[in-house]
C-alpha positions as CSV (number, residue, x, y, z in Angstrom):
1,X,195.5,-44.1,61.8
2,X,193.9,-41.1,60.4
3,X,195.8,-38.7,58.0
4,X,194.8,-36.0,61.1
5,X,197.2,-38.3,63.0
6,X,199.7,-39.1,60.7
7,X,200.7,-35.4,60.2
8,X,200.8,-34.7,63.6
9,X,203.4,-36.6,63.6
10,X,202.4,-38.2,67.0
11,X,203.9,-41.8,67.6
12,X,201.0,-44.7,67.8
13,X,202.7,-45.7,71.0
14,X,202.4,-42.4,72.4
15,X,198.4,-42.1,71.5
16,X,197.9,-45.5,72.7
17,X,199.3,-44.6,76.1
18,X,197.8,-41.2,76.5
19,X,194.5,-42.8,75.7
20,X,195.0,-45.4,78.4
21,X,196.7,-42.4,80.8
22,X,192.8,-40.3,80.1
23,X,190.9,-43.8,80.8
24,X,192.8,-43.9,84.7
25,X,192.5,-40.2,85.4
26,X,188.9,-40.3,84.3
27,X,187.8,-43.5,86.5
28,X,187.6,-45.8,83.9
29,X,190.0,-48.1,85.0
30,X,190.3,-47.8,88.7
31,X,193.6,-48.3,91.0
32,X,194.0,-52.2,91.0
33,X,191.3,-53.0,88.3
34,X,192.8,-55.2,85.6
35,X,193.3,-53.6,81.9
36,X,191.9,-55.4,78.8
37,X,194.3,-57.6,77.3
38,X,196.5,-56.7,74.5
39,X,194.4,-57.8,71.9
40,X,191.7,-55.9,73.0
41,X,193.6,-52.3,73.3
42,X,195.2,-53.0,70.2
43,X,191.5,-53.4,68.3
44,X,190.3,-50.5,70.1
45,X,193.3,-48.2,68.9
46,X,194.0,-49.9,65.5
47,X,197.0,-50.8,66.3
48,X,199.7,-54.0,66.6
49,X,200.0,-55.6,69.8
50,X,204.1,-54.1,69.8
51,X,202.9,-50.8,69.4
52,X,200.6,-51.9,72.9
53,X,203.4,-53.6,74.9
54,X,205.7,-49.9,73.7
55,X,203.0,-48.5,75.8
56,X,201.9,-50.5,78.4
57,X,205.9,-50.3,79.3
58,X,206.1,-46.8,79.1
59,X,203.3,-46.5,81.8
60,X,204.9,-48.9,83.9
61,X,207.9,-46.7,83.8
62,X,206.2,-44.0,84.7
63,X,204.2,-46.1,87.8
64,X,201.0,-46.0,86.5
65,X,200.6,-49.7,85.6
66,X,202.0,-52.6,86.6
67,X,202.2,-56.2,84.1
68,X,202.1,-59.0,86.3
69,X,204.0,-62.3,85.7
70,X,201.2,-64.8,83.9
71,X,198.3,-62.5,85.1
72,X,197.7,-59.3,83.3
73,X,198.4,-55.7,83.9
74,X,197.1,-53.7,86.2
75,X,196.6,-50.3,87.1
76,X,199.1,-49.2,90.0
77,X,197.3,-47.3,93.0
78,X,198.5,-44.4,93.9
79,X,201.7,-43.8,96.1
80,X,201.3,-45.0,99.6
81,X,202.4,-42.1,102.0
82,X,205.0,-43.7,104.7
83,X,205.6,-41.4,107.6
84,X,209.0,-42.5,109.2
85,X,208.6,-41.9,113.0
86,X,209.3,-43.0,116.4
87,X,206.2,-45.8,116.0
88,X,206.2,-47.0,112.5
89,X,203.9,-50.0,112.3
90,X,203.7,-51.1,108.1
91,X,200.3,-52.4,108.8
92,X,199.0,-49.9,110.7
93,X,200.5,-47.2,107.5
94,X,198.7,-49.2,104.8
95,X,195.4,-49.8,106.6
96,X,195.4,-46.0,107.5
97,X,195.3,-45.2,104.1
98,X,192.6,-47.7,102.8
99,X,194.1,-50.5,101.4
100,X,195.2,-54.2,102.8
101,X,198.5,-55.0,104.7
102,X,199.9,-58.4,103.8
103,X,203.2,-60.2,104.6
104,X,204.8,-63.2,103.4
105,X,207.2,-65.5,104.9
106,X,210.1,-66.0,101.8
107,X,213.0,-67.6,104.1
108,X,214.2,-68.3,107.8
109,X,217.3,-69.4,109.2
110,X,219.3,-69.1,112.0
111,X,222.7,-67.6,111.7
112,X,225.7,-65.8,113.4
113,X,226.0,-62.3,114.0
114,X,228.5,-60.6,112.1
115,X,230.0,-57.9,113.9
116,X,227.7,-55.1,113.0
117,X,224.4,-56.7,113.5
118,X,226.0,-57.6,117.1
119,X,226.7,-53.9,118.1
120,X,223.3,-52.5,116.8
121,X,221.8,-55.6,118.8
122,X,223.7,-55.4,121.7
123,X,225.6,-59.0,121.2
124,X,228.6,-60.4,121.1
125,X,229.8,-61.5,117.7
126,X,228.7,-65.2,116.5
127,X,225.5,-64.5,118.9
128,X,222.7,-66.5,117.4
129,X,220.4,-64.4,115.4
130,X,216.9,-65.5,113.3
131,X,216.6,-64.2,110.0
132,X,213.6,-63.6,108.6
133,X,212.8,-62.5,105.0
134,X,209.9,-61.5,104.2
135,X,207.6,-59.2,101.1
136,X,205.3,-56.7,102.2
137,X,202.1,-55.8,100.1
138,X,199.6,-53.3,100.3
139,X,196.1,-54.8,98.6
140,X,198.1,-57.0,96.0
141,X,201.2,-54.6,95.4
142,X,204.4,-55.8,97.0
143,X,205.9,-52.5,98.5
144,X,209.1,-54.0,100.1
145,X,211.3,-56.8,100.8
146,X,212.5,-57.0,104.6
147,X,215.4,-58.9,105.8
148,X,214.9,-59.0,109.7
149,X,217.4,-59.8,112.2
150,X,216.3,-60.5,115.9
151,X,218.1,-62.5,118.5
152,X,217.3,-66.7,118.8
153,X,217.7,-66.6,122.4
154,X,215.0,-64.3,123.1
155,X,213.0,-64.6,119.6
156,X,213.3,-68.7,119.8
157,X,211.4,-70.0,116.6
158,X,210.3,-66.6,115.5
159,X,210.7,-67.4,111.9
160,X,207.9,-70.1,112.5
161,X,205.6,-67.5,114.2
162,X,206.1,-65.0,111.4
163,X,204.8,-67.5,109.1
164,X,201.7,-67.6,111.2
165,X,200.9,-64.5,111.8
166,X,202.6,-62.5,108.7
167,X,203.6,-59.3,110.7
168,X,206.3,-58.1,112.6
169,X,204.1,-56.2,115.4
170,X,202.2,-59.6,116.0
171,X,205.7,-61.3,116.4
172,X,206.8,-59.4,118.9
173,X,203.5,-59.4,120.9
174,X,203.9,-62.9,120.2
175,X,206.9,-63.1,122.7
176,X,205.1,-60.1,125.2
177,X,206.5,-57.1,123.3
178,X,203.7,-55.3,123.4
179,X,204.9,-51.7,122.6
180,X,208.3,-50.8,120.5
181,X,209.7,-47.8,119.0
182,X,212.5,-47.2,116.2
183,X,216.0,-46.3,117.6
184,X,217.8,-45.1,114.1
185,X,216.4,-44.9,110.4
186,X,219.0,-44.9,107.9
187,X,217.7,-44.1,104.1
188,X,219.8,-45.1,100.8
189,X,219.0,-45.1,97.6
190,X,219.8,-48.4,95.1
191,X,218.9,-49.9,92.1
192,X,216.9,-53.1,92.2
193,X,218.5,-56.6,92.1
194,X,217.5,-59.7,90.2
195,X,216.2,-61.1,93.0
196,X,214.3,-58.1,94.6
197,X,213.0,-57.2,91.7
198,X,211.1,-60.7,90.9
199,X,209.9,-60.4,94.7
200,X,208.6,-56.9,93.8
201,X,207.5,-57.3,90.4
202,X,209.9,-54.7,89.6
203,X,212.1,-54.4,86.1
204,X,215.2,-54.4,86.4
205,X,217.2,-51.0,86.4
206,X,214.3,-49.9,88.5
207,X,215.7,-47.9,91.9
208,X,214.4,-49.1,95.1
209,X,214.6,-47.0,98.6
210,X,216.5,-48.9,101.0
211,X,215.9,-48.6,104.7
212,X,218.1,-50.2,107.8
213,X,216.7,-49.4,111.1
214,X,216.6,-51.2,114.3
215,X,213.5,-51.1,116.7
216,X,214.1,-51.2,120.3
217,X,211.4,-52.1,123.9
218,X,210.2,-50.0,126.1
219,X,213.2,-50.4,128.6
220,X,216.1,-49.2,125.4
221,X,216.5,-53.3,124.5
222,X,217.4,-53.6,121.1
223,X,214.7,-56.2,119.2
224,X,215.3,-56.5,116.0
225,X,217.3,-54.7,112.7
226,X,216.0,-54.5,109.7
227,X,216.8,-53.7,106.0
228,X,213.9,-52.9,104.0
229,X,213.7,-52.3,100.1
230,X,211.1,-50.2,99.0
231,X,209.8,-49.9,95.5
232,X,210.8,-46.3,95.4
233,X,207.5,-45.4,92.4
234,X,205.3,-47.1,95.4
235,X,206.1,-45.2,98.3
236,X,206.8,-41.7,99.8
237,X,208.5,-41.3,102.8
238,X,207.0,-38.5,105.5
239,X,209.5,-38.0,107.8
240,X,207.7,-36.9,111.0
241,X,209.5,-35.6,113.9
């Protein structure tokens, strides 16, 4: 560190991180590009690798990077814009908007419905329902973690069909649901769990946008309720009336 530095009084972690912050805004290191490893940053600033991780976590606070488990770190692209309307497809948001929509299967089981999932699918209680849950990614980000709820009698096996086809639209046109639209949105805000947060490479203390919402057919059928956690540094809602 030069004397200029040292009586700025500026902290090394600081420079480090406004050095990398100039490298993104600039183009240098593009939305989703890896950044060197540690070692490297650290020669280039002439600093120890703790004064890089100080940094590299204070970015990832602030939702410009993101480390990933036994990868690297990578530079977060920017918020995905989620308008909340009356047809609100996930894949059809993320393509929109230039990136790749992925899903993955985590879990499927077959359970009975409690009293409130019954009522907001028009059931009796202890109806059968699937349970699907699943993590959503844009390009290789995970944006949410979906627990889905749809009834076994009409939805028979849909947890296997989810697996195939990793989407929730090409489920339903799966079983000739060919058009949908959402019937309540209900928005909460929470702070990530252990679990979530490994599913969406979040740290914990991190808050996380939760959605329940139920999706119902052309004829006013209920299909399928849902609660989504967002990554709330990931997304911004657009509600759109």
């Amino acid at each position: 560190m030069s004397l200029q530095d040292a009586a700025s009084g500026v902290a090394l972690w600081r420079r480090v991180a406004d050095g990398i912050e100039r490298d993104i805004a600039d183009g240098r290191f593009a939305a989703g590009e890896k950044l060197p490893g540690e070692t490297e940053i650290a020669e280039t600033y002439r600093v120890n690798r703790h004064t890089v991780r100080r940094a590299l976590a204070t970015l990832a606070e602030r939702g410009l990077v993101r480390a990933e488990r036994g990868s690297g770190t990578y530079v977060e692209a920017p918020r995905l814009a989620y308008p909340l309307r009356s047809r609100t497809r996930f894949s059809e948001i993320v393509g929109a908007g230039g990136r790749e929509p992925r899903g993955q299967l985590i879990a499927t089981s077959e359970e009975p419905a409690a009293r409130d999932l019954a009522r907001q699918l028009g059931l009796k209680t202890g109806a059968t329902l699937v349970r699907i849950e699943s993590v959503r990614f844009a390009d290789r980000t995970p944006i949410c973690v979906s627990t889905s709820w749809l009834p076994a009698d009409r939805f028979p096996d849909a947890g296997g069909v989810f697996a195939k086809v990793r989407s929730m639209t090409a489920l339903l046109a799966h079983y000739g649901v060919r058009d949908y639209r959402r019937a309540s949105t209900r928005i909460t805000a929470a702070i990530v769990d252990a679990t979530d947060a490994t599913r969406l490479d979040l740290a914990l203390g991190r808050p996380v946008l939760v959605v329940d919402s139920t999706d119902i057919d052309a004829d006013g059928a209920p299909l399928v309720t849902k609660r989504s956690r967002f990554a709330a540094e990931r997304v911004t809602f657009e509600v759109e009336s």
